[in-house]
C-alpha positions in Angstrom: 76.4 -11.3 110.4 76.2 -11.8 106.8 72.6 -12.6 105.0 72.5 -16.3 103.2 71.0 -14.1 100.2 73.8 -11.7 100.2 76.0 -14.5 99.9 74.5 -16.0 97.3 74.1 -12.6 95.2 77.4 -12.2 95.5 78.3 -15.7 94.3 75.6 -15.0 91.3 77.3 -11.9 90.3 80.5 -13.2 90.6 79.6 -16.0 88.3 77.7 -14.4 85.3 81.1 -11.8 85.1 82.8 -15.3 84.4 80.4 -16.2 82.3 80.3 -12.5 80.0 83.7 -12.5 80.0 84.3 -15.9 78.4 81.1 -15.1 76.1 83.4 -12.0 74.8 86.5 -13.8 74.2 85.4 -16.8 72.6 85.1 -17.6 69.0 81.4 -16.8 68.1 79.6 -14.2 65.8 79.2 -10.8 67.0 75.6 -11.6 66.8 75.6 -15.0 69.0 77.7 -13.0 71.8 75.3 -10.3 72.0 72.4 -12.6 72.3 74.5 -14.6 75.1 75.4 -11.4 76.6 71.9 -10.3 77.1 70.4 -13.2 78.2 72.7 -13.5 81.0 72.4 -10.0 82.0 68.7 -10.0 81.5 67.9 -13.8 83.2 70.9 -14.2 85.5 70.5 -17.2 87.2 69.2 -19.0 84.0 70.9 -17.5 81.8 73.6 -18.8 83.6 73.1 -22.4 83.4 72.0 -22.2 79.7 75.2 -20.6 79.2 77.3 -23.1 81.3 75.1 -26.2 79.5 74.8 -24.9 75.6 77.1 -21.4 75.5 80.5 -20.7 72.9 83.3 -22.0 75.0 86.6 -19.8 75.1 88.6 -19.7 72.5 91.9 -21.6 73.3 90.1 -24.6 75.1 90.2 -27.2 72.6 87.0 -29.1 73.6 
């Protein structure tokens, strides 16, 4: 039987990949992705959900 906080690790993990990965390709300084890039690594869960609220967006999504 799988553990609720396995689960959920999982899920967190899974999301702050996303979240690096569309830090790296969108159109901000080099400076601005590293300091993205860290605090997601470094404060995953929010880091997360400062990225998803105030983050660079991917280049290409016209918003």
């Amino acid at each position: 039987m799988l553990e609720i906080g396995g689960i959920g690790g999982l899920i967190l993990l899974v999301l702050d990949v996303w979240a690096i990965v569309s830090i790296v390709s969108s159109g901000a300084g080099t400076g601005s992705k590293v300091a993205w890039t860290l605090l997601v690594l470094l404060l995953p869960l929010i880091g997360f959900v400062i990225w998803l609220v105030a983050g660079p967006r991917a280049a290409g999504q016209g918003v």
